[in-house]
C-alpha positions in Angstrom: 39.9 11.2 -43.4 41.6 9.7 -47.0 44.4 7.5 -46.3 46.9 8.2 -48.1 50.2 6.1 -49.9 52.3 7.4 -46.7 49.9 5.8 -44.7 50.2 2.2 -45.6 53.8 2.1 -47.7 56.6 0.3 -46.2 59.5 2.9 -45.8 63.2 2.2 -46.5 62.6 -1.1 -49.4 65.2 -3.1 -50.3 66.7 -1.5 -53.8 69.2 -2.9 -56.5 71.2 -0.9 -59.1 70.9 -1.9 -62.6 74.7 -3.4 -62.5 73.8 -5.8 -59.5 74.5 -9.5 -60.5 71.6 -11.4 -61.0 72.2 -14.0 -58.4 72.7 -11.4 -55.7 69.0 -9.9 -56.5 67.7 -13.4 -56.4 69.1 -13.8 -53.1 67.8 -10.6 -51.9 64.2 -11.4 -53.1 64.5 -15.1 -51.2 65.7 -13.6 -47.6 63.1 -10.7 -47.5 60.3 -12.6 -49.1 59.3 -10.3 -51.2 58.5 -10.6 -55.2 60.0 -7.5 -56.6 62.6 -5.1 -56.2 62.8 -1.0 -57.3 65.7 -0.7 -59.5 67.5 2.9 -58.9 70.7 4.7 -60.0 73.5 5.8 -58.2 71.6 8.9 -57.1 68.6 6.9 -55.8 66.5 7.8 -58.5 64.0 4.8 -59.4 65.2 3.5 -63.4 63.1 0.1 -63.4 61.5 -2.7 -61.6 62.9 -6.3 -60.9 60.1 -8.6 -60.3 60.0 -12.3 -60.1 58.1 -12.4 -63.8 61.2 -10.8 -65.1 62.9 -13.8 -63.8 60.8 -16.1 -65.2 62.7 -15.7 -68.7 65.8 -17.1 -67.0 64.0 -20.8 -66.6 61.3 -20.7 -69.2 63.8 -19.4 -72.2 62.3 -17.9 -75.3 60.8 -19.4 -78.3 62.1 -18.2 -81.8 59.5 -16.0 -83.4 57.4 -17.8 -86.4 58.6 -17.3 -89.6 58.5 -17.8 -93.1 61.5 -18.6 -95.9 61.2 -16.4 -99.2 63.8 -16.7 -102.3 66.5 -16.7 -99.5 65.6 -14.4 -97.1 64.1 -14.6 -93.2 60.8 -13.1 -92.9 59.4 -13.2 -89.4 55.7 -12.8 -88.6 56.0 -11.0 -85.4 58.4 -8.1 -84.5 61.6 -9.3 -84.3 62.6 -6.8 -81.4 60.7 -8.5 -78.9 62.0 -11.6 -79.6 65.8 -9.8 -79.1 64.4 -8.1 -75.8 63.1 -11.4 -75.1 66.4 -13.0 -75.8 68.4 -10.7 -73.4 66.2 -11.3 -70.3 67.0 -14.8 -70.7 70.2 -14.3 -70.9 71.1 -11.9 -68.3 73.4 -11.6 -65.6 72.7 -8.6 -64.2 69.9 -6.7 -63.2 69.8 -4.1 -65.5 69.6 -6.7 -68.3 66.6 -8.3 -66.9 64.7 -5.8 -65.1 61.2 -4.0 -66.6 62.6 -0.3 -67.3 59.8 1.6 -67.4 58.6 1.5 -63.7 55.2 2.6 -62.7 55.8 4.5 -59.5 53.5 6.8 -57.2 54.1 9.5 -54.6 53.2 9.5 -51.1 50.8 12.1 -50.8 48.5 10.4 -53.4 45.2 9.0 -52.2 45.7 5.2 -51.2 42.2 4.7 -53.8 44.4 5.9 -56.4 47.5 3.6 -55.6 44.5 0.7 -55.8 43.3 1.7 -59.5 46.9 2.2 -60.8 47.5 -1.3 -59.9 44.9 -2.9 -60.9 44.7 -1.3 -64.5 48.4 -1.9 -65.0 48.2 -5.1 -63.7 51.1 -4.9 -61.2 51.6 -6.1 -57.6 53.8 -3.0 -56.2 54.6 0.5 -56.7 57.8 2.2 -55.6 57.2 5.6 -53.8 59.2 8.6 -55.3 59.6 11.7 -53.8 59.7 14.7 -56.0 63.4 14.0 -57.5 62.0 10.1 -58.7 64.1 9.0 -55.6 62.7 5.8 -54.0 61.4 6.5 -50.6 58.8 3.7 -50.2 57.1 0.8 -51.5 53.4 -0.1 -51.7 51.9 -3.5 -52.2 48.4 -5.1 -53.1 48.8 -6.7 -49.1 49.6 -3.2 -47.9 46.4 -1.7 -49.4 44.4 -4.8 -47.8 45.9 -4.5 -44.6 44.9 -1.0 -44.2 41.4 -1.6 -45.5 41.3 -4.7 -42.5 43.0 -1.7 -39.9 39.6 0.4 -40.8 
């Protein structure tokens, strides 16, 4: 039988909205002990992703983008919009300033193999579970996935 996302997702996750302060996520993070957070609106529907690297802009701060001085003018040698993007994580207060908004989510009737590959390809830790309205009904984690694999 293929185990499915249901069958190793943690119902019910701790969620923020995008206008959550900052601190309050952090705290929220700490007492669960858990490294990221779905991000959904006021109708439940997943917009982003708060994860502890998204944090990570609030200590480590951002370096100005190299650049070079011509007859007066600024030119920089990498885009300029990351930097800004950049710039605004570190400076956040809220949530919604600091979180990753394009979230990479999954639904529960997928195969749990699948849930495996997206992660590891995109290089992410969790996966919110949306039902067919992008509402948050689950989470999935790397240590979900490997405790189902010990449960076989």
């Amino acid at each position: 039988m293929v185990k499915t996302v249901a069958d190793a997702m943690t119902t019910d996750p701790a969620v923020v909205q995008p206008e959550t302060p900052l601190k309050e996520a952090i705290k929220l993070l700490v007492e669960k002990k858990i490294s990221g957070l779905p991000v959904v609106n006021e109708e439940g529907k997943l917009v982003g992703v708060l994860s502890e690297s998204d944090l990570m802009w609030q200590e480590t701060g951002v370096d100005t983008p190299p650049y070079i001085m011509f007859l007066d003018s600024v030119i920089y040698l990498q885009n300029p919009a990351q930097y800004e993007k950049e710039l605004h994580k570190a400076l956040g207060q809220t949530v919604g300033e600091v979180m990753s908004d394009r979230p990479i989510a999954i639904t529960r009737d997928r195969p749990l193999k699948e849930a495996a590959q997206v992660m590891h390809k995109r290089e992410v830790r969790r996966l919110p579970v949306v039902d067919d309205k992008e509402a948050v009904v689950g989470i999935i984690t790397r240590g979900d996935i490997v405790k189902t694999m010990a449960d076989q």
